[in-house]
C-alpha positions, 0 to 999 in steps of 0.5 A: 500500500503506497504511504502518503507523506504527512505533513510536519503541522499533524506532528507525523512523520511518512514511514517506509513502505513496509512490504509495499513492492510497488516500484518506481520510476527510474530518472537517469540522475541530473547534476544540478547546484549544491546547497551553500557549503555542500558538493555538487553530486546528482540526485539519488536514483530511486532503488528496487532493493528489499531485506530480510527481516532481521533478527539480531539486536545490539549488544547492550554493553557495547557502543555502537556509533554510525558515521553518515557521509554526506554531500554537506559533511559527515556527522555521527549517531551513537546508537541507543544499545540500550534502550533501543537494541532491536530497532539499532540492530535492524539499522545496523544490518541495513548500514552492514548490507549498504542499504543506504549508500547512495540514497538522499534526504528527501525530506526537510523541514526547517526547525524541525527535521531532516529525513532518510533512508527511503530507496525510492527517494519519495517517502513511500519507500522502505527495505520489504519488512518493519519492526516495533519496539515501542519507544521510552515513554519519557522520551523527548524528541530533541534537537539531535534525537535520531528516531524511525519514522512511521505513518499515523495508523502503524503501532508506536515504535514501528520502523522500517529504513525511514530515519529523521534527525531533529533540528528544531529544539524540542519535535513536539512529537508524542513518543510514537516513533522508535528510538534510534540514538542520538547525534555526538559528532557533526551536529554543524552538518545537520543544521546546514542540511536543516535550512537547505532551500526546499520545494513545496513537496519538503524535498530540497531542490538541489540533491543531499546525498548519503553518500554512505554510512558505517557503523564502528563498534567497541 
């Protein structure tokens, strides 16, 4: 069932597809002007791509850190092995199995959050399966809170591949979307990414690429 994107003022974010299998068009990519302080790359080419649901969760006395490469810069994500073991071991096997090299962020609201991780590059998209571990109930959507997203009828907690950084102070979301970790490194990047100019659609209009992301444990 193809996931319509909802927008920022309804607090919800637009999640993967789940095991939607609807495919999409694919563009031949085009170069066109980088945002300020970013390179020049062209736009992300939608991927037919799907995984096996996985089952392994992070090691909860181990750190786990996700450093993303992007066109504007890197910055790192220390995955929550704690409180969040099931949904960072599915994002762990998809970063392990280059899931997201090469996709984009294709969805931007300023003062509140930058989103990807979709391989069809529209918000509909997804890696074939989903996980719910509901989130913390105290949980506060932060500026640098990672989280998954997800549509408005899935259970609290449901991910798929869909991410989101929070750029603004406080999301002011309730805690519906399943924790991931928390920006320690190249927060600078993200808000560049932040306030990037964007069409009405929330996607930028010149290409934010993932160029890849690696997950370092210890």
């Amino acid at each position: 069932m193809p996931v319509a994107l909802l927008l920022a003022c309804a607090l919800f974010l637009a999640a993967c597809g789940g095991d939607d299998k609807e495919e999409a068009a694919t563009p031949e990519p085009t170069e066109a002007a980088a945002p300020a302080g970013c390179e020049k790359v062209p736009a992300a080419k939608p991927k037919d791509i799907e995984v096996a649901k996985p089952t392994a969760e992070l090691d909860k006395n181990k750190t786990y850190v996700a450093r993303v490469l992007t066109n504007c810069g890197e910055f790192e994500i220390t995955l929550d092995a704690k409180r969040a073991p099931k949904t960072g071991g599915s994002f762990k096997t998809l970063v392990d199995k280059r899931f997201y090299d090469g996709l984009s962020f294709h969805r931007i609201v300023a003062g509140f959050v930058i989103q990807g991780g979709d391989p069809k590059g529209d918000g509909q998209g997804g890696p074939g399966y989903s996980v719910t571990e509901p989130p913390p109930e105290d949980l506060t959507y932060a500026k640098g809170v990672v989280a998954m997203a997800k549509t408005a009828t899935e259970p609290a907690g449901t991910s798929g591949s869909q991410f989101f950084v929070v750029t603004g102070e406080d999301a002011g979301l309730p805690p519906d979307y399943a924790l991931l970790g928390q920006v320690t490194k190249g927060q600078e990047v993200v808000d560049k990414i932040g306030v990037v100019d964007v069409g009405p659609d929330e996607a930028p209009v010149d290409p934010v690429v993932i160029r890849q992301i690696r997950i370092t444990e210890s």
